[in-house]
Backbone as JSON, one array per atom type, in Angstrom:
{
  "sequence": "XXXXXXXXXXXXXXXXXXXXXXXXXXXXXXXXXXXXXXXXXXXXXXXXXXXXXXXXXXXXXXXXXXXXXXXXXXXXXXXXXXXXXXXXXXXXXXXXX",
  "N": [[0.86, -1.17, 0.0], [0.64, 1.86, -1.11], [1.2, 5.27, -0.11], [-0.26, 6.8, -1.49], [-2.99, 5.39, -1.6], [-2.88, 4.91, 1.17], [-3.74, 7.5, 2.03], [-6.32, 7.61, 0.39], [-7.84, 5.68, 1.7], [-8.24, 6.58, 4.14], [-9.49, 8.88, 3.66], [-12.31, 7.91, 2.22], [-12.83, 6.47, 4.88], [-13.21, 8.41, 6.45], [-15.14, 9.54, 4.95], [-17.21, 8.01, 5.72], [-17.37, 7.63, 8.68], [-18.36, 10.14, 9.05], [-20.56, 9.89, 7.92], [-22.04, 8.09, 9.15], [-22.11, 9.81, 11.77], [-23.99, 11.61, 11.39], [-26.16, 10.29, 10.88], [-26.45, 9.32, 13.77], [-26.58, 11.06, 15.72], [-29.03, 12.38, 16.87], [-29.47, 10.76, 18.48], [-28.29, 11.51, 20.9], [-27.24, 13.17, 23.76], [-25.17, 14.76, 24.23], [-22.14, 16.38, 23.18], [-19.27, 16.19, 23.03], [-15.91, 17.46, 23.88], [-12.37, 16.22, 23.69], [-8.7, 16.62, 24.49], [-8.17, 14.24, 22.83], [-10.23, 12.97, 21.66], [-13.3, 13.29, 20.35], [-16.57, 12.96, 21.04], [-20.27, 11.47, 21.55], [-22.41, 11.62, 24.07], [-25.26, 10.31, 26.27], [-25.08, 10.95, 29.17], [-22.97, 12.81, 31.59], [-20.56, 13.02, 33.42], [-18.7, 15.28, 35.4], [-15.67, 15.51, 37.41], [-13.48, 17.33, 39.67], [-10.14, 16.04, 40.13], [-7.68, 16.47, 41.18], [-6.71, 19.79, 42.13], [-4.89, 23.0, 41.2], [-2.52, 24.89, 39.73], [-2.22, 23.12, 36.7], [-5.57, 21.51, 36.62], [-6.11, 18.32, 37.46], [-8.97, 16.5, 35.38], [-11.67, 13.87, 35.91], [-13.65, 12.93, 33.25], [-16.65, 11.29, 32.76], [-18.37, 9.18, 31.09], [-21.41, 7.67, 29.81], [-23.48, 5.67, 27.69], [-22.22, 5.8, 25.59], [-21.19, 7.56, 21.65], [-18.23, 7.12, 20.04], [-15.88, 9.11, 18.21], [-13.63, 7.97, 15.96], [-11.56, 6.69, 13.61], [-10.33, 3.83, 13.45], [-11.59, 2.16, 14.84], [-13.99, -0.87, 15.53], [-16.08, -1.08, 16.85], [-18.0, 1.99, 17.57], [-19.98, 2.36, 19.36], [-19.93, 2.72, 22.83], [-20.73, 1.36, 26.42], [-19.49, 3.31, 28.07], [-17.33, 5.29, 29.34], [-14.4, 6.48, 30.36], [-12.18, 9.46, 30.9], [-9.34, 10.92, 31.52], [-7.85, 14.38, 31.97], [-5.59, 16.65, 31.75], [-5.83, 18.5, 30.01], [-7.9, 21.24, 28.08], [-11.35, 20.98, 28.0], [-14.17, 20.12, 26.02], [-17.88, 20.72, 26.53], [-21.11, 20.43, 25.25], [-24.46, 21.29, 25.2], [-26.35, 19.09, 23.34], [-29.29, 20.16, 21.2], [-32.5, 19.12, 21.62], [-34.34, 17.1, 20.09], [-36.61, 17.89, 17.58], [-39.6, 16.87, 17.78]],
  "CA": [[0.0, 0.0, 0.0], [1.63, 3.12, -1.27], [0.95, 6.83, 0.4], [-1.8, 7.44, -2.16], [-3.82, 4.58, -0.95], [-3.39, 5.62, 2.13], [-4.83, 8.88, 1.7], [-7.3, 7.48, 0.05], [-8.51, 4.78, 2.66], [-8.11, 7.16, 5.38], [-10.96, 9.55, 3.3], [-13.21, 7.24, 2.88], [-13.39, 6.09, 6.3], [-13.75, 9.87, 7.18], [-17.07, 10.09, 4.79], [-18.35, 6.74, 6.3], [-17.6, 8.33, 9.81], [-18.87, 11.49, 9.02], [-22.13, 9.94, 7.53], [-22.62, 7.87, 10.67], [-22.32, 10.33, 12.72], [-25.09, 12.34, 11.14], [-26.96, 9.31, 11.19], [-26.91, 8.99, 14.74], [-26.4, 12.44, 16.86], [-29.88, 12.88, 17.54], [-29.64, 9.74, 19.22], [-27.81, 11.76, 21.98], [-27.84, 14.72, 24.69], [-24.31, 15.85, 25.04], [-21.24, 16.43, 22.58], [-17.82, 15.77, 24.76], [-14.84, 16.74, 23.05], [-11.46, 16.27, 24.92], [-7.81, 16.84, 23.44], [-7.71, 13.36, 21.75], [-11.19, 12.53, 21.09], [-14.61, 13.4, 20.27], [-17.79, 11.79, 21.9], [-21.41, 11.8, 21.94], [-23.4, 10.81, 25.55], [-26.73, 10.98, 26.93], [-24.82, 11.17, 30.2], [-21.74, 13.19, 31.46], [-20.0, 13.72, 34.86], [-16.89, 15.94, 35.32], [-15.02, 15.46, 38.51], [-11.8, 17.79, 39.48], [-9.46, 15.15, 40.97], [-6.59, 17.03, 41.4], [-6.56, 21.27, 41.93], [-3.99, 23.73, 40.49], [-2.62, 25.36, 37.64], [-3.29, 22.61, 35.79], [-6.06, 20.72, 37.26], [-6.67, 17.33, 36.33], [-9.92, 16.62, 35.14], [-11.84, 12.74, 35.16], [-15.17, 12.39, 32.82], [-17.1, 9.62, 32.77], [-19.58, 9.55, 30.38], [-22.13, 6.52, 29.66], [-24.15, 5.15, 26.65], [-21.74, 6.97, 24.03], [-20.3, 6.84, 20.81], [-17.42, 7.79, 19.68], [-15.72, 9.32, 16.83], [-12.49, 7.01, 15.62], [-11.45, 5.96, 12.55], [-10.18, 2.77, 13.34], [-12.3, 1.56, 16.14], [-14.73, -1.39, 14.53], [-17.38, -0.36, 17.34], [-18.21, 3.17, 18.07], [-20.7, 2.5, 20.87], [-19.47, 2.15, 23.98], [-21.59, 1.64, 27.22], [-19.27, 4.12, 29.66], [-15.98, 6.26, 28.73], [-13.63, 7.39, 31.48], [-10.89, 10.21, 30.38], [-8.57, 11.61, 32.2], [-7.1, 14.95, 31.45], [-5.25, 18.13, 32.21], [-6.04, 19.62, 29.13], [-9.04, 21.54, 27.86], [-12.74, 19.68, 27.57], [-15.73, 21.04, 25.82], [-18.95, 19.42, 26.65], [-22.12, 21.14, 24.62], [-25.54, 20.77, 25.31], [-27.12, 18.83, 22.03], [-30.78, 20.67, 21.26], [-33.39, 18.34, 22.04], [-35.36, 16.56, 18.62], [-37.83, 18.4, 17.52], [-40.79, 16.19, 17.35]],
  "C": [[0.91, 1.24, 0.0], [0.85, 4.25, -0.18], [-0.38, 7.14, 0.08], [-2.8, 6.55, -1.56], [-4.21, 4.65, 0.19], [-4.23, 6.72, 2.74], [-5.94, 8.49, 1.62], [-8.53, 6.74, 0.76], [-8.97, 5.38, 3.78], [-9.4, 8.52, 5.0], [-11.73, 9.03, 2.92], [-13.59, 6.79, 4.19], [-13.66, 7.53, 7.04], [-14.92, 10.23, 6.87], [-17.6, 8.99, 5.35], [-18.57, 7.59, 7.86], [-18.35, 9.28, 10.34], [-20.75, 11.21, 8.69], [-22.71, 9.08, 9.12], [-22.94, 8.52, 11.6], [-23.64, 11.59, 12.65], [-26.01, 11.7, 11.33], [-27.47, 9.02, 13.22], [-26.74, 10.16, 16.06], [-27.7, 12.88, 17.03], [-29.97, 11.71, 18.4], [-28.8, 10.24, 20.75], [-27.96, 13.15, 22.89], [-26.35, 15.94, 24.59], [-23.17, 15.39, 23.56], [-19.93, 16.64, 23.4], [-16.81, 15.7, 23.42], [-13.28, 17.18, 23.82], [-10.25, 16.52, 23.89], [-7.49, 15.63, 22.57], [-9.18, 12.74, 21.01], [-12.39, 13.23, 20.88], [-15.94, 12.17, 20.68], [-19.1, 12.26, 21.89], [-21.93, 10.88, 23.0], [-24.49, 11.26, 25.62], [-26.21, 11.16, 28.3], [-23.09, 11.43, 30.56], [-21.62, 13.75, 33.08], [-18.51, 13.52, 34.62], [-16.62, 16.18, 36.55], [-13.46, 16.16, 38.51], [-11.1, 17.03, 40.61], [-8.21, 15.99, 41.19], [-6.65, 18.94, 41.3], [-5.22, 21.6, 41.56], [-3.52, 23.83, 39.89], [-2.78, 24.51, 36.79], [-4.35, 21.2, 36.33], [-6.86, 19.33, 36.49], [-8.14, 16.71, 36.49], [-10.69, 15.02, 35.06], [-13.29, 12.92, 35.24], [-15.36, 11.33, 32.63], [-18.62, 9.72, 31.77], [-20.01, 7.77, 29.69], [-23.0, 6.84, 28.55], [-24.04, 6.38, 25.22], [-21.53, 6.8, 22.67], [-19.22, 7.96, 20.42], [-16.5, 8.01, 18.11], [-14.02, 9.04, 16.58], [-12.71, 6.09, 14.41], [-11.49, 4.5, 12.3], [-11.06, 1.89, 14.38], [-13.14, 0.73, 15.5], [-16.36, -0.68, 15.8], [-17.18, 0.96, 18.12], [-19.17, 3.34, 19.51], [-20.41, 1.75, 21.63], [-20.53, 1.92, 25.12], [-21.15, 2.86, 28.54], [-17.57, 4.18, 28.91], [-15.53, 6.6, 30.02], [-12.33, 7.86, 30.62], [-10.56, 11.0, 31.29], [-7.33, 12.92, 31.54], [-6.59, 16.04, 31.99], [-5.38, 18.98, 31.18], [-7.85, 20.05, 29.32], [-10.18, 20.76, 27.63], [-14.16, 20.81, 27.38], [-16.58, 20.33, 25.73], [-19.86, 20.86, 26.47], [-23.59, 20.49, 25.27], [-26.04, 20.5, 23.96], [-28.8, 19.65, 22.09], [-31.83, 19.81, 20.8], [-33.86, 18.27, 20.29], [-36.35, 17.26, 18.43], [-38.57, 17.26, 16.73], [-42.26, 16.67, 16.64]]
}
């Protein structure tokens, strides 16, 4: 497998990813994205285990999925990350029925 192939394998699995994940983000409440991953949960708790300047941070977030190329399953039942970096967790806006 040359370079180009690579490329090329590695964008497809970004539009499959990308279409899944359109496919299934109303299926959730919360968008969780940390410095190595992205995540969708219906449930999210952020605990500060450690204080000062950089305080480390562990979420735990249940019945997610997540966004990884290589991973064969994206839904997990429960995520724990541990970090000292930045974490943005969104509120998703409810389905309109």
């Amino acid at each position: 497998m040359n370079t180009d192939d690579l490329e090329q394998f590695e964008a497809e699995r970004e539009l499959q990813l990308a279409q899944e994940y359109s496919d299934v983000v109303n299926l959730f409440k919360f968008a969780v994205e940390t410095d190595r991953r992205f995540y969708l949960a219906n449930n999210v708790d952020v605990k500060v285990i450690a204080e000062g300047v950089r305080p480390l941070l562990e979420v735990t977030l249940s019945d997610a999925w997540v966004w990884d190329l290589y991973r064969k399953s994206r839904f997990v039942p429960r995520v724990r990350v541990m970090s000292f970096k930045d974490l943005n967790i969104e509120e998703l806006p409810p389905l309109d029925v």
